[in-house]
C-alpha positions, -999 to 999 in steps of 0.1 A, spaced: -502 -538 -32 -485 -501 -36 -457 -512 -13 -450 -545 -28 -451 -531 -63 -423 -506 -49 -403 -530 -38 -397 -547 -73 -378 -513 -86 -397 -519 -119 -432 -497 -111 -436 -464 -110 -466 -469 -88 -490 -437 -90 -524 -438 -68 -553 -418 -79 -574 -403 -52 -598 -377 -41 -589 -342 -39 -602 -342 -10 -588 -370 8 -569 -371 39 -556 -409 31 -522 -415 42 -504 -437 10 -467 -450 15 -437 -432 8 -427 -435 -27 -458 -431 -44 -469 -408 -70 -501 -392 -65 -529 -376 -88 -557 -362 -73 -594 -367 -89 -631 -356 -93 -650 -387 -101 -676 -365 -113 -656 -354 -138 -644 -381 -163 -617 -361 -179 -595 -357 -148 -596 -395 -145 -585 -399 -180 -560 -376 -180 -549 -391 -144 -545 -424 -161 -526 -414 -196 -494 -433 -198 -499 -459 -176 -495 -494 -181 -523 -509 -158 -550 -497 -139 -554 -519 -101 -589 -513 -90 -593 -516 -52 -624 -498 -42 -643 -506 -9 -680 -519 -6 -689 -486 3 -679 -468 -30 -711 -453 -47 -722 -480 -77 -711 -466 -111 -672 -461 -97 -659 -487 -109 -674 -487 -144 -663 -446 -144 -628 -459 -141 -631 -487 -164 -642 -461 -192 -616 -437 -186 -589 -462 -186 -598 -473 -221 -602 -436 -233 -567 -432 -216 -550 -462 -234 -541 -481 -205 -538 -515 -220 -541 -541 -186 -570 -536 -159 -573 -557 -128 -603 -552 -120 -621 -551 -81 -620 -590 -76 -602 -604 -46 -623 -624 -31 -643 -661 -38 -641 -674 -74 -659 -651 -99 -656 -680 -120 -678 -701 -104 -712 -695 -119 -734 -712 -92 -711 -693 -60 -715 -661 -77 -751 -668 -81 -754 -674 -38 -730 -649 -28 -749 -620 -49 -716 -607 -68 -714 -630 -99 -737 -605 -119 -718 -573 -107 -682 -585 -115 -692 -603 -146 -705 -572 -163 -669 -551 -151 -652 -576 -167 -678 -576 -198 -673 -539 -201 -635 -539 -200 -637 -563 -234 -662 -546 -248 -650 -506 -250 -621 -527 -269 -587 -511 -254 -578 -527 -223 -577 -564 -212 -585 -579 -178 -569 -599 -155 -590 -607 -123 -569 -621 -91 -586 -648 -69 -578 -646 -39 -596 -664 -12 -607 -643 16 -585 -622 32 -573 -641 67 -566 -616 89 -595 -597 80 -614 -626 83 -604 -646 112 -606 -609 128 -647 -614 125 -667 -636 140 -695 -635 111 -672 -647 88 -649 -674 100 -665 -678 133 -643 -669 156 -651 -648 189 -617 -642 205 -634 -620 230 -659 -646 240 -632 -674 234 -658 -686 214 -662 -709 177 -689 -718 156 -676 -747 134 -696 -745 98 -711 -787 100 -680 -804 112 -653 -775 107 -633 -797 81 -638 -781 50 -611 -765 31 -611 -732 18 -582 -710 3 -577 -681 23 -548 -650 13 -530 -627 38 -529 -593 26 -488 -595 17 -497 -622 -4 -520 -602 -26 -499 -576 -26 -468 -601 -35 -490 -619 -65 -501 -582 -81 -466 -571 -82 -453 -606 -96 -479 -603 -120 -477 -570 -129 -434 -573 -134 -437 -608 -159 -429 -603 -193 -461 -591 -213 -451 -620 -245 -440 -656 -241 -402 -663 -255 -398 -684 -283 -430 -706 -295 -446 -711 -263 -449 -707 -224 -446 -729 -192 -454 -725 -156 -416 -718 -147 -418 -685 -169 -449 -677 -175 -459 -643 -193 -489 -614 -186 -505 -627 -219 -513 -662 -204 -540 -647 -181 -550 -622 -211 -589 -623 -196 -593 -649 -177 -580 -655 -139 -550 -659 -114 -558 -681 -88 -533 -675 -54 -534 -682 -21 -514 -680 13 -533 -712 30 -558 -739 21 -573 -745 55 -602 -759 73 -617 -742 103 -601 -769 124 -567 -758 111 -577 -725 117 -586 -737 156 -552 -755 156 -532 -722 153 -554 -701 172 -546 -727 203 -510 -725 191 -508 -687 189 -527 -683 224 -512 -710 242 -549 -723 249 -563 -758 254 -595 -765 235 -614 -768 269 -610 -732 271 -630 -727 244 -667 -728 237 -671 -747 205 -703 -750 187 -713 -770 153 -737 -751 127 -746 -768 96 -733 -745 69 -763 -744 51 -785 -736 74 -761 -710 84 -764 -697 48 -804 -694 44 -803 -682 81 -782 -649 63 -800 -644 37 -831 -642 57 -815 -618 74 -804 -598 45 -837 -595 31 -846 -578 65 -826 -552 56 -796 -565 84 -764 -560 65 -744 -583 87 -768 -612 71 -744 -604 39 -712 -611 57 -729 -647 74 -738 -658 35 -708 -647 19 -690 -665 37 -710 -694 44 -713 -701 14 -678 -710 4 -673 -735 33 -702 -758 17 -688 -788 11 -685 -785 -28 -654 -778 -32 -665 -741 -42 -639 -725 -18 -611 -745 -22 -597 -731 -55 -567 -752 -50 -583 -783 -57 -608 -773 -83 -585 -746 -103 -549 -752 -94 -531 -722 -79 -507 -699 -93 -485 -693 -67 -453 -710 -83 -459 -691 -112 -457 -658 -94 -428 -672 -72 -450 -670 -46 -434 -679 -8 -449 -705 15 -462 -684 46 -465 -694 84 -499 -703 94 -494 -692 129 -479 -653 121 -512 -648 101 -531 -657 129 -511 -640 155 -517 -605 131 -554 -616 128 -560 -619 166 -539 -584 169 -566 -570 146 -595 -585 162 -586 -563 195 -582 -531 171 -608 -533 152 -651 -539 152 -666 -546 119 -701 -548 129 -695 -575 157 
C-alpha cells in the first residue's frame, strides 16, 4: 500500500511504528515512531494527516486498533480505513461464521460515533498469494502435489493479490473528496461516495478449478500428477470449528476460509455486490503470474502447515 501510494506523487505517505521496531519500510517514507501505551504520541503522530490506513496483524494485542481509532479523531484526521481486507464485513450471516462480523462492526461503530472521522472499509477477497501459499486455506499442497477440492471445486470466490490492494487504496485515497457539478458516476467517482460504507475490489473471481488450471499451467503438470481429493465444504467448515474450540488455531484458518467457498454466493462479491475496480481504474491482472508468485512463496514460507 506505502509503495503504491508513492507512486501516485500525490501522498506524503508517513508510517507510524514502534520505537522499538526493526521493520524495514520502503524508501520514501516518512516515519514517526510510537508508544501505544501512550495515547498522546499517537495523536500527535497523526496531526495533520488526511487518512489513517490501519493494517495491523492478527497478532496485535486487542485494544490496538480502537487506541488508533481514538487518537485519530482527537488528531483531526477526517478518513479512516479501517483493518478490513478480507471476506465481506457486510455480510451479516459470513461475519456471523467466520467470527469477525462483531469485531469489525464495532471499529467501524466507533469511528462514527467519536464524530470526527469517517470510514471507508476495502473488500478485498482473500489475499492469493498468501492463500494459495497454504494448504488450510485454499487447499493446495505444492509439496505433496496435493488438492482438496471444497464439494466439487467450482465455486467462485473473489480473491486480490497484494498489488491490487495496494493499487485500489492509492486510487482511492487520490479521487477527488466532492463530486463535480450535481452528481457522480462510476467513470469519476469521488471519496464521498464510499463516505461509510464499502469498496468492493478484486484481482480474480475464481473457482478452485481455475485455481488448479493455472497451477498445471504455471508447473507444466498434468492433473495425473496430482493427488486430488473432494471435501464437502461444509463439513469441512464444522470439522474447523471443532477444532478451534479445542484450542487448535489452525481450525480458524480451515473455517475462515471454508466458509466463503459455500455455495451461497457469500464469497463471490462480484456477483452479489458489483466490484469497484473500474472505478478505481483498476488493471486486469494475469492469473498465472499470481500463481507463479504464490507457489514461489509456498517454498519460502510455513504458516502453520
Amino acid at each position: 500500500m506505502a509503495e503504491a501510494l508513492l507512486k501516485t506523487g500525490k501522498h506524503v505517505v508517513t508510517a507510524i511504528t514502534r520505537a522499538d521496531s526493526s521493520t524495514q519500510l520502503p524508501e520514501g517514507l516518512e516515519t514517526k515512531k510510537i508508544d501505544y501505551d501512550n495515547h498522546s504520541s499517537i495523536v500527535d503522530a497523526l496531526r495533520g494527516q488526511d487518512a489513517l490506513i490501519i493494517t495491523l496483524g492478527a497478532t496485535a494485542p486487542k485494544d490496538t486498533d480502537a487506541s488508533l481509532i481514538k487518537a485519530a479523531a482527537e488528531a483531526n484526521v477526517p478518513w479512516v480505513l479501517p483493518n478490513e481486507w478480507g471476506c465481506d464485513t457486510a455480510d451479516e450471516s459470513l461475519c456471523a461464521d467466520t467470527f469477525v462480523g462483531d469485531g469489525k462492526r464495532a471499529l467501524r461503530e466507533l469511528v462514527s460515533s467519536l464524530g470526527k472521522s469517517s470510514w471507508v472499509a476495502v473488500s478485498t477477497g482473500f489475499w492469493y498469494e498468501w492463500s494459495l501459499a497454504i494448504p488450510t486455506a485454499y487447499g493446495f499442497d505444492f509439496d505433496g502435489r496435493a488438492v482438496t477440492l471444497f464439494d466439487d471445486g467450482r465455486t467462485e470466490i473473489v480473491t486480490s493479490t497484494w498489488p491490487q490492494v495496494g493499487r485500489a487504496v492509492a486510487a482511492l485515497l487520490s479521487l477527488k473528496i466532492h463530486p463535480d457539478g450535481d452528481g457522480d458516476d462510476d467513470e469519476s467517482p469521488c471519496l464521498d461516495r464510499f463516505r461509510n460504507s464499502h469498496v468492493y475490489v478484486g484481482s480474480f473471481t475464481v473457482s478452485q478449478r481455475d485455481m488448479l488450471d493455472s497451477v498445471l499451467r504455471v508447473t507444466g503438470t498434468s492433473i495425473d500428477d496430482w493427488k486430488v481429493t473432494e471435501e464437502p465444504v461444509r463439513e469441512r467448515y464444522a470439522a474447523g470449528v471443532e477444532q478451534m474450540q479445542t484450542g487448535d488455531r489452525m481450525g480458524f484458518a480451515k473455517a475462515l476460509y471454508s466458509r466463503v467457498f459455500f455455495p451461497d454466493g457469500s464469497g463471490n462479491t462480484e456477483k452479489t455486490r458489483g466490484l469497484h475496480n473500474r472505478a478505481l481504474g483498476l488493471p486486469k491482472e494475469d492469473l498465472d503470474e499470481a500463481t507463479k508468485a504464490a507457489i514461489q512463496r509456498a517454498k519460502e514460507f510455513r504458516w502453520g502447515q
